[in-house]
N, C-alpha and C positions, 0 to 999 in steps of 0.2 A: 437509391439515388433519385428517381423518380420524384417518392411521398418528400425528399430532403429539396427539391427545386419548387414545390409545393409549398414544403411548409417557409423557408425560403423570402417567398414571394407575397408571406402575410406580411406588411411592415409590425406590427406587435413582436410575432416571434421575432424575427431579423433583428430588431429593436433588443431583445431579451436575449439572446443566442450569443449576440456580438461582446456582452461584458463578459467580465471575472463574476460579479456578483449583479443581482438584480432583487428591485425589490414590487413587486406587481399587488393591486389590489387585488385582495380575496374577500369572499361574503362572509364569512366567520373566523373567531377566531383574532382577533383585531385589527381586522379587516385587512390585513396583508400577510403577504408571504413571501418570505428571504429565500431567498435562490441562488446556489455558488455552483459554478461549472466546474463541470471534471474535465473539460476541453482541454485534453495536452499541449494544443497547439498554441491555446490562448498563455496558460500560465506560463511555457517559453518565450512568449511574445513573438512569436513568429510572423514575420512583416504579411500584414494584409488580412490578417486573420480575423473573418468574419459570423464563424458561427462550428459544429452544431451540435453534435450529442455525444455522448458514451453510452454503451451499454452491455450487459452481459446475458447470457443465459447459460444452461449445461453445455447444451449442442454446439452452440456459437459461438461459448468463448466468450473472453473481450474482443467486443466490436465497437468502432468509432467511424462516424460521418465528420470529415472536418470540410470544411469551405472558406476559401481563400480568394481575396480579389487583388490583382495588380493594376491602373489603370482600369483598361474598358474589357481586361479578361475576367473571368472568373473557374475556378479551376474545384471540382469537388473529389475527395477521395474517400473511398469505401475502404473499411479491412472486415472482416471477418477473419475470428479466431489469432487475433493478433497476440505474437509474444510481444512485440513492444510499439505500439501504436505512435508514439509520437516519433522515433526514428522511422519506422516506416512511411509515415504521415509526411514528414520533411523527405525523405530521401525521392518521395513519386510525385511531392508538387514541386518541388525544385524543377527535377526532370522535367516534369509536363509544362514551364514558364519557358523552358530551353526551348522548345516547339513554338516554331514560328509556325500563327493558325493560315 
């Protein structure tokens, strides 16, 4: 959560996080690189849906950072070892918009 408010706060990544695809200059190779997100959150189009990874390993499982803004909030959720990250993902920022801060 932490390195995610971090990385976040680069406009570059923010910028590249936030689509479906992206395409960034790279130094070889013809000089770019196509980039599509595995963001559950983004391909449901989940309103607000501002960024940021998927990932897996043995230990951990599918894990996803999603980040979400409404207004002047901004709301992030962690899973680790997720059976289904994008219903989880939706069902705890719902919740957490219902919190008035």
């Amino acid at each position: 959560a932490a390195l995610s408010r971090v990385a976040m706060s680069k406009p570059r990544i923010a910028r590249i996080v936030r689509k479906p695809q992206a395409k960034v200059r790279f130094p070889i190779k013809g000089h770019y690189l196509y980039l599509n997100t595995t963001n559950p959150l983004l391909h449901d189009n989940f309103p607000g849906t501002i960024g940021l990874k998927t990932g897996s390993t043995d230990r951990a499982g599918h894990c996803f950072i999603g980040v979400v803004r409404r207004g002047r909030r901004t709301i992030g959720v962690v899973l680790l070892h997720s059976p289904n990250p994008l219903s989880q993902a939706k069902k705890l920022v719902t919740a957490a918009f219902k919190v008035r801060p």
